[in-house]
Steps between C-alpha positions, in 0.01 A plus 500: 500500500523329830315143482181436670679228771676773662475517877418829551446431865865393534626816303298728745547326827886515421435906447315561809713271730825685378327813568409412853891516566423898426251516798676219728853681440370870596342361786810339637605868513211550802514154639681582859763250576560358116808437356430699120785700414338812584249642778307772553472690854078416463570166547288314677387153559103497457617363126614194660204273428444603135853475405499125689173450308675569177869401550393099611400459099624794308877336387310158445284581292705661289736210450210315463391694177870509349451130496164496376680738217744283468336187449295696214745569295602346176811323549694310203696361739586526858904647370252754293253629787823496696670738295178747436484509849890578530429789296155613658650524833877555522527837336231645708703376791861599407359852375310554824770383716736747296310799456164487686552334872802748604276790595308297735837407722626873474164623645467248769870564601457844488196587679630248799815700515754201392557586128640867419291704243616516135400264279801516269711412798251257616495330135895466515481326814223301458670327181863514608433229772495728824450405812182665646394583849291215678163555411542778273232334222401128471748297381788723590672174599539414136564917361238477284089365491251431264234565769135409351692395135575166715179383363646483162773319647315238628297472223793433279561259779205311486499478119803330496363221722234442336627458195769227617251385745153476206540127417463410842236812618274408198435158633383646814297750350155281417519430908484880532205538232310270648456672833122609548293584764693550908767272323582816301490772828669270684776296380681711286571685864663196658833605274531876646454389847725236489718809398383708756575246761796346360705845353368845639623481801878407415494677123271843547410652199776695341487529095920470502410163305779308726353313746153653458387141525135630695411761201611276243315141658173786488547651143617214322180332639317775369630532174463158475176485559421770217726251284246260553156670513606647148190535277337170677172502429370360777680644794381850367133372448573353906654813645211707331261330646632466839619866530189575733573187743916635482383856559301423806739232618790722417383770759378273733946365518603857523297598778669159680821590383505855667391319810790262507729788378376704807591278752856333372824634313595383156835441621410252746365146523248512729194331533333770313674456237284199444220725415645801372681304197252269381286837463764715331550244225167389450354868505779583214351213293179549531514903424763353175170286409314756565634783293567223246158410490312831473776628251363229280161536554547886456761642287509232227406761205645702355501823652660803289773568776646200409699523239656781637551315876701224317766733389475713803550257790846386470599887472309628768661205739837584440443900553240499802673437754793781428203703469390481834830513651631798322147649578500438846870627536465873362093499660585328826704825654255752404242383731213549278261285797337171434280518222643716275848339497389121437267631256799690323702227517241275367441714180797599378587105512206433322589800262928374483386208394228577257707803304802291512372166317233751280769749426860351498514114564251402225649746244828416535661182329775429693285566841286259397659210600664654810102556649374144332389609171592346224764750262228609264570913455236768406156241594248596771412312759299213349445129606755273438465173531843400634444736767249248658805344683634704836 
């Protein structure tokens, strides 16, 4: 039986902002002028806004519950919750690179004319080290990608550091839990736009790990930040009751961020700039506080979903997005208009991902562990409680 203590509001807010990538990913599809690996000919770009309004928090904040996960977990020792990590995380990522990712690179070459159908043929290049046209899929530079497995990567990452880095972070933590009041929706910004002035300009964003130095100074932060807000009493009882003051407030910085944003480009230093990121990186905090602080206030029971969410999230993140993409590259061509396609697309990802983990992940053994799951053949899909810690 799972114990009373349980956060339930951590083990649903990690299920529902995993399954936003569902949503945010198929509307990258429509989103004129995006860089996704596939587009549709309805794009268009009235899905700007609400895909700015999402995208300014939605990476954060899950790095920030991986380290709330993190910190509350059970660890013997920091070689221990090393190595169950190790394990968690690295098969997922070698299996995925392996056997997953490759469709998503043969459909983006493909449908932009730079990769010749045949998958077989494909495959055979792809792992014998060819050289690929420019621009054929992302990372054809390298011959292969791990597209959106890179968070696993950098979660590994970031695990490592703070294990050989936890003597020294722990002392800093009570400085952290002690924030209250504007001391906690304000300084804990100062960090990310020190990174934002210091890094994005010279190191833009581009999950290849090597000198990624913008993403990491951001999600590091972040994870470290879950690290430390851990099961902290009193920083949950604080964001709780400020999550009125950080909705209001939050708005009230995204409105003056898209008025910056208007008027200056995010590849420039300009006196806008000034304005514009101040706003993005306080409106990201305060929507993290936010969502932190109604998720606490709100989905801290135990709802009967859950127990099959904590199995299902890892799996459904690993198959989503080749969902979408292999969706969008047989459904793109037939012109089927622009509600009927998304909404196909949208389904049958909801429907790959739900038969797959139902049907064949969580019945296999030896799947198991390639999707997250501990090896543990023949049981349904019932809470475990060392799948707390994504």
């Amino acid at each position: 039986m799972i114990p009373d203590s349980r956060r339930h509001d951590i083990d649903a807010l990690r299920f529902l902002v995993f399954s936003l990538l569902i949503f945010y990913h198929t509307a990258l599809l429509y989103l004129q002028g995006s860089d996704f690996h596939m587009h549709s000919s309805y794009a268009t770009d009235s899905l700007n806004m609400a895909l700015v309004f999402t995208n300014r928090w939605r990476m954060e904040i899950v790095f920030i519950v991986s380290g709330v996960s993190c910190a509350m977990m059970s660890r013997p020792s920091r070689g221990a919750f090393l190595w169950r990590r190790v394990k968690r995380l690295l098969p997922p990522l070698l299996f995925g690179m392996a056997i997953i990712i490759p469709i998503q690179p043969y459909c983006e070459g493909v449908s932009k004319g730079l990769v010749e159908p045949g998958y077989g043929q494909f495959l055979l290049h792809y792992f014998g080290g060819y050289a690929w046209p420019a621009g054929a899929f992302s990372g054809w530079q390298y011959g292969f990608t791990w597209n959106h497995l890179w968070y696993l990567v950098y979660l590994l990452l970031y695990t490592v550091v703070l294990v050989a880095l936890q003597p020294l972070l722990d002392r800093i933590k009570p400085v952290f839990q002690r924030l209250r009041g504007w001391r906690l929706l304000l300084l804990p910004t100062l960090p990310t736009l020190a990174a934002m002035v210091l890094l994005r300009m010279r190191y833009p964003e581009t999950h290849a790990v090597v000198h990624d130095w913008y993403a990491h100074a951001i999600y590091f932060t972040m994870f470290l930040y879950g690290w430390w807000l851990g099961n902290d009493k009193g920083l949950w009882t604080e964001l709780a009751r400020l999550r009125w003051h950080t909705l209001v407030l939050g708005l009230c910085a995204f409105a003056a961020y898209m008025f910056f944003d208007k008027i200056h480009s995010e590849h420039l230093l300009t006196w806008a700039s000034l304005g514009s990121w101040p706003m993005r990186n306080l409106y990201m905090w305060l929507a993290i506080c936010t969502i932190l602080g109604w998720s606490h206030t709100l989905l801290n029971q135990p709802f009967a979903w859950l127990p099959w969410a904590r199995q299902a999230v890892f799996p459904w993140y690993i198959l989503h997005q080749n969902a979408i993409i292999l969706l969008a590259y047989w459904l793109v061509p037939l012109k089927l208009g622009p509600v009927l396609e998304p909404l196909l697309i949208l389904t049958g990802t909801v429907m790959v991902c739900w038969l797959g983990t139902s049907l064949l992940i969580s019945k296999v053994w030896w799947l198991r562990p390639c999707f997250g799951l501990p090896a543990q053949p023949n049981r349904r899909l019932v809470a475990d409680r060392a799948l707390s810690t994504n």
